[in-house]
N, C-alpha and C positions, 0 to 999 in steps of 0.2 A: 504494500500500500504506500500511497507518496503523500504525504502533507503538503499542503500549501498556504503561506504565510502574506496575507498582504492587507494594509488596512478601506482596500475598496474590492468589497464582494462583490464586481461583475469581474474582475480578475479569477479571484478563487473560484469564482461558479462557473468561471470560458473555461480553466484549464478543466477542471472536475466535468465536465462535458466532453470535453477531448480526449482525454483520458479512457472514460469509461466507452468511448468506439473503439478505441486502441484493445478492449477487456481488461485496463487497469484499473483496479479501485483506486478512490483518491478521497480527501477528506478538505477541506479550507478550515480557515482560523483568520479572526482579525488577531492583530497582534497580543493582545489584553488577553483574551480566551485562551493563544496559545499559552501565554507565558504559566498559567494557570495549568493548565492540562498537563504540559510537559512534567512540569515537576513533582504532578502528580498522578500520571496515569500506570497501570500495574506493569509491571516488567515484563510477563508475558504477549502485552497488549503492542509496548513500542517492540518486542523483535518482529512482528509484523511487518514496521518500516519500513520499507527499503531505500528511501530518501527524502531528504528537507528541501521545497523550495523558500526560498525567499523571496519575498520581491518587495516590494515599498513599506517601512516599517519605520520608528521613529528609533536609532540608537541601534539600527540592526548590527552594527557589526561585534551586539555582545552576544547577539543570537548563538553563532558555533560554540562556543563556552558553554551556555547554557544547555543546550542540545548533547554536549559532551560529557557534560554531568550523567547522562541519562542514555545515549547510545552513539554508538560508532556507526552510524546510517548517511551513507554521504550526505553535505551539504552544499546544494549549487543556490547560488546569488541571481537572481533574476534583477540585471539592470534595460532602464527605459532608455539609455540614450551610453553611445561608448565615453567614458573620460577615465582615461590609463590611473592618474592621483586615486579614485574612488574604488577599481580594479585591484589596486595593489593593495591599498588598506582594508578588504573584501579578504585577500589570501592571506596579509598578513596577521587577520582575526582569526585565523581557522579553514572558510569555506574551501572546498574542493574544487570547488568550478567556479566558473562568471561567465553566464550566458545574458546576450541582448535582445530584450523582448520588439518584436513578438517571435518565439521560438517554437517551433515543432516538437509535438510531446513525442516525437519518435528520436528526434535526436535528444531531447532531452534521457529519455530510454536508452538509448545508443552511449550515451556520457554518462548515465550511472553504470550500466554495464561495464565500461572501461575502466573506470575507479573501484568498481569492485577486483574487475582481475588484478588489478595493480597489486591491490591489497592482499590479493592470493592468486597470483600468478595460472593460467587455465591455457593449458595448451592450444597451440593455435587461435588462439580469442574466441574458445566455448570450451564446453567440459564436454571431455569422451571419457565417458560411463561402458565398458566393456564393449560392447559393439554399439552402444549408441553415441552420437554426439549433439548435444543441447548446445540451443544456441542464445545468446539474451538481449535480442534487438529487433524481437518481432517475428523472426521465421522459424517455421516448423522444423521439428528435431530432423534430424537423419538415421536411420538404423540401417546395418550392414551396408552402407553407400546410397540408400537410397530414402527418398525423401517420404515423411513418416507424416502425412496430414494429421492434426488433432483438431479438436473444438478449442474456441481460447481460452474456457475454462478448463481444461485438462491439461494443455499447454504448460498452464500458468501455476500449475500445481506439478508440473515434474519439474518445470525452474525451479521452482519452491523448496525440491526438495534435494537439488543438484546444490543449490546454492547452499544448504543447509547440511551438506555431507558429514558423514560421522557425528550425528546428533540426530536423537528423535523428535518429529516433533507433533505436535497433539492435532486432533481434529478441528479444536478455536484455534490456533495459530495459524494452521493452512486457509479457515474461512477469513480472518482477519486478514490475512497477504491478499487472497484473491476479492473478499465483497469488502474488506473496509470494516473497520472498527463498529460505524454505524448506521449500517444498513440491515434497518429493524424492520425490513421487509422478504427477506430470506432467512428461512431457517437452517438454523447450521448444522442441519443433519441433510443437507445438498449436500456437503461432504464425499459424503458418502456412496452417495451415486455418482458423482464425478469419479471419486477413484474407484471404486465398481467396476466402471465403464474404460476409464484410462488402463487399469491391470487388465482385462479381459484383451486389449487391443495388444499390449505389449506381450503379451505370453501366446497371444496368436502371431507377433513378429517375429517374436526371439525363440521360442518354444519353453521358455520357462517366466514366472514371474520376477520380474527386479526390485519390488517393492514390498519390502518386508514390514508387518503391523502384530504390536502385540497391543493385546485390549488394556485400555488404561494409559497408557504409552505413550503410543502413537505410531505412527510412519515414520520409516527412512529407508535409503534404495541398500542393497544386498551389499552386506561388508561391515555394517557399522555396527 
């Protein structure tokens, strides 16, 4: 799930639009709200995350601090207009990126994708999982060389769980990654059927299942 920080809601509400055609959940915050939530929302809830935007805030550049208190989930700066002075006091706070609005939430996906490998290096710029390769910028996985179509909720749930290697993780944490902290109009035993449907497909590719679950638990792929 991506946060988005700014204090004019037709910002938070364009990206949160864009986002979820892309099949990303997304959440907004004026800045007030966030600074509140963050420091208090449950641990299991931010590893959902997968990154902070910013964009117009008053004092943002104590935001990366505060964020850091709390997770290591990229942070990209969303500026309205280029001025290099503003850019550098952006990195030299913390954030990870500075992009200039108005940005593509695909490249946006494309540049947290790359700050993740950074941070844990992914051969080739995606993760090969025994005969699979996941990719984290919109296209469908590959198994044995060849291109493996999913839905983008089932997609979005073997990212999930590529990204999360050697760690289990629960049934809420995979609906928070994929529907959003608050989207109190799915229930979170879709879960369920997602990977249902996702393990059925990949044990029909591969001939066995990669996605190991013990009740209580959770999910993670074969090895961990």
């Amino acid at each position: 799930m991506f946060v988005i920080v700014d204090e004019r809601e037709i910002v938070t509400s364009g990206y949160a639009s864009r986002f979820k055609k892309e099949g990303v959940s997304s959440t907004g915050f004026c800045p007030d709200e966030f600074r509140e939530w963050v420091g208090s929302v449950a641990e299991p809830d931010l590893g959902a995350i997968e990154a902070f935007l910013i964009g117009d805030c008053k004092a943002r550049e104590t935001y990366p601090r505060i964020i850091r208190e709390r997770s290591r989930a990229p942070v990209i700066a969303m500026n309205e207009m280029h001025s290099l002075e503003q850019t550098l006091d952006l990195f030299a706070a913390g954030v990870d990126d500075v992009v200039r609005k108005p940005v593509h939430v695909r490249e946006i996906l494309a540049r947290v994708g790359a700050i993740q490998r950074r941070a844990a290096p992914i051969k080739e710029q995606a993760a090969i999982v025994g005969e699979m390769k996941i990719f984290f910028d919109g296209r469908d996985p590959e198994i044995k060389g060849d291109t493996f179509p999913l839905p983008r909720r089932e997609r979005r749930i073997l990212e999930h769980l590529v990204v999360n290697r050697g760690k289990r993780v629960t049934k809420a944490q995979i609906f928070n990654a994929i529907y959003g902290l608050f989207d109190e109009h799915v229930e979170e035993n879709v879960v369920e059927s997602h990977m249902s449907k996702l393990r059925k497909k990949l044990r029909r590719k591969l001939g066995y299942d990669p996605i190991d679950s013990k009740r209580y638990l959770g999910y993670c792929l074969s090895g961990c």
